[in-house]
N, C-alpha and C positions, 0 to 999 in steps of 0.2 A: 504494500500500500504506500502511495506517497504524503506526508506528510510535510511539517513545514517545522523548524525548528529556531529557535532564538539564539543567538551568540552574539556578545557583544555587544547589544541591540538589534542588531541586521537578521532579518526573519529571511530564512533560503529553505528552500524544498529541497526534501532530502526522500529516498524510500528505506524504509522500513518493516520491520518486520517482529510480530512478539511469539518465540519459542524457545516453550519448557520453561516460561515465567520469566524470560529475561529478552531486553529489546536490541535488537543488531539493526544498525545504524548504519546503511553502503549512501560515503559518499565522495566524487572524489577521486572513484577508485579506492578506496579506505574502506573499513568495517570496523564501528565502533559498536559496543558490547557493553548493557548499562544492564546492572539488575537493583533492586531495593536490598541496601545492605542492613535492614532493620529486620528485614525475615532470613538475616545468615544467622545460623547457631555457630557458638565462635570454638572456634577450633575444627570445624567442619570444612570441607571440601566442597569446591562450587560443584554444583550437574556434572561439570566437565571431570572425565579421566585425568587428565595431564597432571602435571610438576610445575615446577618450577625452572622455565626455560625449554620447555617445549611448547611448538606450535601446533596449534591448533585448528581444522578446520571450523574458519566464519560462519559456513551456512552449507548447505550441502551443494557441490558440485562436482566440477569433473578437472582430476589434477591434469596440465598443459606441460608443463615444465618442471624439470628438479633439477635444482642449480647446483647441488652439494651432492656431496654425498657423503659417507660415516668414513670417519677419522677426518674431514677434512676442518678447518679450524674458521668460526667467522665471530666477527665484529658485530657490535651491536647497531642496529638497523642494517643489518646485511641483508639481500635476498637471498631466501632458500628455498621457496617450491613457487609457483604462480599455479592458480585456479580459474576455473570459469564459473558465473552463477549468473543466472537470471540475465543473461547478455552481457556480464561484463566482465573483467577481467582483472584478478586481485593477485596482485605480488604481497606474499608471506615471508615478514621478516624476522629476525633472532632480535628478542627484547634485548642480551645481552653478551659479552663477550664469553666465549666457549667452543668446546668441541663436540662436532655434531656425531652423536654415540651412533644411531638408529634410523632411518627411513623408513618411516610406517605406511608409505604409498606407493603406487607403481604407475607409470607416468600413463595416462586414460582412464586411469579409475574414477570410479563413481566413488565420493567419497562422503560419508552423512554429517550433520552436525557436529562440531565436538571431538572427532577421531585424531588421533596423534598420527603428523604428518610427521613431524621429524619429532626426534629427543634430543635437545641439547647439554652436555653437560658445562654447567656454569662455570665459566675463570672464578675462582675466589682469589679474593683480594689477598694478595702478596705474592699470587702464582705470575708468573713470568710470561 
């Protein structure tokens, strides 16, 4: 559904979408991911499978591209898989600096909500 969102003042249409109680936000090329953090019980894991430093599929579609592969080493904002949904076309990047352990997709896959595309494991601070 298209909706219209406020930032800054400046009201832009944006689509959208609400599944499994949390709202995904494609804009931009971008997929932002809002849920109500007053219904998290704390110490609890979101819906999603994943970690910390792995990526996740946005919404369900069909993977296009995998940029990496396991052992190879990336930066934070790096690209590592690109996706297609609903006609458009989402480069998936590493929140963080690390080495990508694992490829959870195979490049045409149908992939659903939430599925771990890649695992990353995190540089910790003072690794080299």
């Amino acid at each position: 559904m298209i909706t219209q969102v406020t930032i800054n003042g400046k009201t832009i249409p944006v689509l959208a979408q609400k599944v499994k109680g949390q709202i995904w936000i494609h804009f931009n090329g971008r997929t932002f991911q809002y849920e109500d953090e007053s219904k998290k019980k704390f110490g609890s894991q979101s819906s999603q499978t994943g970690h910390a430093g792995d990526i996740l599929a946005p919404m369900p579609g069909k993977v296009t591209k995998i940029l990496k592969q396991a052992g190879d080493s990336v930066s934070k904002g790096e690209a590592v898989i690109v996706m297609e949904a609903m006609k458009m076309e989402y480069t998936l990047k590493s929140d963080g600096d690390g080495v990508i352990q694992k490829i959870g997709c195979k490049l045409g896959e149908q992939v659903s909500l939430g599925k771990v595309l890649a695992h990353i494991d995190p540089k910790k601070e003072g690794q080299a």
